[in-house]
C-alpha positions as CSV (number, residue, x, y, z in Angstrom):
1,X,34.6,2.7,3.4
2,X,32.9,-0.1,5.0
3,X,30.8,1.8,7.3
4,X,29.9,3.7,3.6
5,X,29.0,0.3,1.9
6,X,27.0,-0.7,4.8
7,X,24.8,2.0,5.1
8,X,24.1,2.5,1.0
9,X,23.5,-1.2,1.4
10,X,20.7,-0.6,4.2
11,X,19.8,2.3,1.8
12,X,19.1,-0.6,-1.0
13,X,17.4,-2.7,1.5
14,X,15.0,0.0,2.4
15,X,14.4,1.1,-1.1
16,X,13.7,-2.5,-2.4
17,X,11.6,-3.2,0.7
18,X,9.2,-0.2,0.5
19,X,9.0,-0.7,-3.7
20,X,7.8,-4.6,-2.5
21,X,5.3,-3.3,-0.1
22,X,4.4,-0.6,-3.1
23,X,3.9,-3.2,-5.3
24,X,2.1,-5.3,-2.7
25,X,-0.4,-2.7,-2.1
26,X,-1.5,-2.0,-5.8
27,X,-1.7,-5.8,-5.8
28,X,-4.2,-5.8,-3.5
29,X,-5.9,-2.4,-4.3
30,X,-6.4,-3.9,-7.9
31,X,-8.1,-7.0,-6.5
32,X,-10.2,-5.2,-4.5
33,X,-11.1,-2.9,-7.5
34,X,-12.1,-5.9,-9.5
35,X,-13.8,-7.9,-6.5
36,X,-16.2,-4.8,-6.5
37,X,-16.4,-3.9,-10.2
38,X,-19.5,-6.0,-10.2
39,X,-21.5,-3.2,-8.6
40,X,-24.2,-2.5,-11.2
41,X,-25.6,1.0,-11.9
42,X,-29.5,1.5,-13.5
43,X,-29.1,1.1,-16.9
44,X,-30.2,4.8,-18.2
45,X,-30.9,8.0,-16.4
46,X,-32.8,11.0,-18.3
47,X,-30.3,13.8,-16.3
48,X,-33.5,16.1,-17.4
49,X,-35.6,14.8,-15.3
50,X,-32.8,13.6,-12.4
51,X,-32.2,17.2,-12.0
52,X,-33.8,19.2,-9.2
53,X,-34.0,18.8,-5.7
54,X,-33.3,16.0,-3.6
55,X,-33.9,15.4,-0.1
56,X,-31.7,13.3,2.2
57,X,-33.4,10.1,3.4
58,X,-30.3,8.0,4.5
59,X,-26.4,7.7,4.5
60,X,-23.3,6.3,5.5
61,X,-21.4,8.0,7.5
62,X,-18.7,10.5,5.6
63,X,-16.7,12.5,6.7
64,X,-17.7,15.4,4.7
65,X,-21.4,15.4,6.4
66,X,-20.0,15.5,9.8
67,X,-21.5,17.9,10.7
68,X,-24.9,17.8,9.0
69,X,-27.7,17.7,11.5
70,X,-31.1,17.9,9.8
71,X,-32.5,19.0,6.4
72,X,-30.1,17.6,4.0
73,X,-30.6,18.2,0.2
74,X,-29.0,18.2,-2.6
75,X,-30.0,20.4,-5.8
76,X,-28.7,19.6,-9.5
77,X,-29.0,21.6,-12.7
78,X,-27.7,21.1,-16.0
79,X,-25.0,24.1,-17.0
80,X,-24.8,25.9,-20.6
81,X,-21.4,23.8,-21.0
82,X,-23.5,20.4,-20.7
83,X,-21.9,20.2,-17.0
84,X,-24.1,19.6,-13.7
85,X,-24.3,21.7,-10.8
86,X,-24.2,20.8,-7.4
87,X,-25.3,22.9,-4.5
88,X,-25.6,20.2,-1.2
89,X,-27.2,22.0,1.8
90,X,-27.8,20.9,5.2
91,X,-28.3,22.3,8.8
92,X,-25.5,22.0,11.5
93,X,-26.1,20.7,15.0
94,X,-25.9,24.7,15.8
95,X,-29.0,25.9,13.9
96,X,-26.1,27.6,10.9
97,X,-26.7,25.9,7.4
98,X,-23.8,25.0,5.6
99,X,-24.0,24.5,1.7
100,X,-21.2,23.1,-0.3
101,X,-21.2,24.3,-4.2
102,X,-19.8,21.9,-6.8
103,X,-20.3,20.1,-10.1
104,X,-20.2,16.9,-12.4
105,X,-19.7,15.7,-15.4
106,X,-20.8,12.4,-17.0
107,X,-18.5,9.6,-17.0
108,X,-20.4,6.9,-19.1
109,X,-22.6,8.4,-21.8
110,X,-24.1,5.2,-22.7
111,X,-25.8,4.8,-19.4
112,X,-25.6,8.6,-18.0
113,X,-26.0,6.7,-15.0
114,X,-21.9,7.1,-13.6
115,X,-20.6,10.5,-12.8
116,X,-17.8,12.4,-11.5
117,X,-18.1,14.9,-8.4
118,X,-15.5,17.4,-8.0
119,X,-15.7,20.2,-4.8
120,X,-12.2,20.7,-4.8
121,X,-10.9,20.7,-8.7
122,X,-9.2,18.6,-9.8
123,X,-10.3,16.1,-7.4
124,X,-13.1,14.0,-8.3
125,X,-15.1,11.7,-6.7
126,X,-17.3,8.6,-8.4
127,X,-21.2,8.9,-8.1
128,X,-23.1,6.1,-9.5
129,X,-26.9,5.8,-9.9
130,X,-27.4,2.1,-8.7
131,X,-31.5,2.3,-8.0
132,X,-34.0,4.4,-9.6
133,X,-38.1,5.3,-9.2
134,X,-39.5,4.9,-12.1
135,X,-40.9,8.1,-12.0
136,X,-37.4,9.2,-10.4
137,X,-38.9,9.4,-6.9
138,X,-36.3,8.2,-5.3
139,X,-32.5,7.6,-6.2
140,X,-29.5,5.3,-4.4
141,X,-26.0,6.4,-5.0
142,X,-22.9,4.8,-4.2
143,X,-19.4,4.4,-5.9
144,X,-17.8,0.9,-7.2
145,X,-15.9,0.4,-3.6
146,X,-19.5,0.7,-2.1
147,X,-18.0,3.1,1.0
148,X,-20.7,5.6,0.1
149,X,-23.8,5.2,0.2
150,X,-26.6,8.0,-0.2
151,X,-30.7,7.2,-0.7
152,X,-32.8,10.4,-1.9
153,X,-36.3,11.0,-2.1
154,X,-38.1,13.8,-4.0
155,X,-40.5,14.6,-1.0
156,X,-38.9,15.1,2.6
157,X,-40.2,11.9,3.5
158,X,-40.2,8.3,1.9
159,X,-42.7,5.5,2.8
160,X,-42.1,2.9,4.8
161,X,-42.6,0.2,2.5
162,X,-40.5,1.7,-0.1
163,X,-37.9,2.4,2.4
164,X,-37.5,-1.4,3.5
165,X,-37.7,-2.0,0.3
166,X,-34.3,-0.2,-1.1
167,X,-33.0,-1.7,2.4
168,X,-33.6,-4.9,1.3
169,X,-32.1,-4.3,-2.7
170,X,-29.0,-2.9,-1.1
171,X,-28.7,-5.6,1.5
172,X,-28.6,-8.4,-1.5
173,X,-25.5,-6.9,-3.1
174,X,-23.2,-6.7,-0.3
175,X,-24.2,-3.4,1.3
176,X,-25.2,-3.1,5.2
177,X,-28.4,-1.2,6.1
178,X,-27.5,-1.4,9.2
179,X,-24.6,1.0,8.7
180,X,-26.8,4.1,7.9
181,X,-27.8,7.4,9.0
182,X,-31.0,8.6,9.1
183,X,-31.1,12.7,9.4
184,X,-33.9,14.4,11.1
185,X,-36.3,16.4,8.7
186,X,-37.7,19.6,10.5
187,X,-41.2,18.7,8.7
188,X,-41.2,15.1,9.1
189,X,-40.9,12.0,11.4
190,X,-37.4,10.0,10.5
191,X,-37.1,6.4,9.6
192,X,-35.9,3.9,11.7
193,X,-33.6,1.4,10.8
194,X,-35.9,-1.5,12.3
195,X,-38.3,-1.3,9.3
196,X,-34.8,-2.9,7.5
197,X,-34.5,-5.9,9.7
C-alpha cells in the first residue's frame, strides 16, 4: 500500500507540475501576444485592385519556401463565394516549379487589410497588409508575432530607393532587414541587402 500511495502521489506531483508549467507557458505566450499586438496593418485595402499577381522581392526565411530558388510569385483572385484564391509559385534549386494552391478569407472587414491563409484546411495562418503603394505597387506582409515577413512588387523588380526605403519602415517597428532573403529573378538583377544598412 505504501509503495501504491507513493507512486499515485508522484503521479499528483507530475500532474500538478506539468499543469504549472502549462499554465506558465500561456502566461507567457499571452504576453508575448500583447507585447506584439501593437503591429499596425494599412488602414484599408481595395482586395479589387490587391488581386493579381505578385512577384517575390524579399523574405524571411520559412520553412515552407525551403526549397524556393528563383521566380517566386504569388497570384490572388477573388472567388464567387467572396473567398480569395491563392496559387504561390516558385522554381526549385532543380529547375522543377512547385506551386502550392490555397485560399483566404478576410478577418477584419473594416480594414480588409488582415486575413487568414489556409493550405491545409482547417489550419489557418494570419496575413496582414502592414505597408502599401499607393497605387498598390508594392505590398509588406507579416503576421502580429512579426516571424513572417514577405515584401512584393507588381514588376519583377523593385527600385532601389523604394527598396531601402520599406527596409528602413520595417526596421523602425522592430523588424530586422537584415534577416531577409532575397530570391533570384531569371529576368532581373536581385537586391542586396547593403542598400538597407
Amino acid at each position: 500500500m505504501h509503495r501504491i500511495k507513493t507512486s499515485m502521489n508522484a503521479r499528483k506531483i507530475a500532474l500538478l507540475g506539468g499543469a504549472l508549467l502549462a499554465g506558465i507557458a500561456v502566461r507567457y505566450a499571452f504576453a508575448d501576444a500583447s507585447k506584439m499586438s501593437d503591429l499596425n496593418t494599412v488602414p484599408r485595402v481595395d482586395l479589387q485592385r490587391y488581386t493579381g499577381r505578385w512577384y517575390e522581392i524579399a523574405r524571411y526565411a520559412n520553412r515552407f519556401e525551403k526549397n524556393c530558388d528563383r521566380d517566386i510569385t504569388a497570384e490572388y483572385a477573388i472567388r464567387d463565394d467572396g473567398k480569395i484564391s491563392v496559387v504561390n509559385s516558385c522554381t526549385e534549386r532543380d529547375g522543377r516549379r512547385n506551386v502550392a494552391r490555397g485560399w483566404a478569407k478576410v478577418a477584419d472587414k473594416t480594414t480588409n487589410a488582415k486575413l487568414k491563409v489556409t493550405f491545409f484546411w482547417p489550419f489557418f495562418g494570419d496575413y496582414w497588409i502592414i505597408d502599401l503603394g499607393r497605387d498598390y505597387e508594392y505590398a509588406v506582409v507579416s503576421e502580429p508575432r512579426r516571424n513572417y515577413l514577405w515584401i512584393l512588387c507588381r514588376e519583377p523588380k523593385m527600385s532601389d530607393a523604394q527598396f531601402a526605403e520599406i527596409g528602413n519602415r520595417l526596421r523602425a517597428i522592430g523588424y530586422d532587414p537584415g534577416k531577409l532573403i532575397i530570391p533570384k529573378m531569371t529576368s532581373e538583377k536581385p537586391h542586396s541587402l547593403q542598400q538597407l544598412r
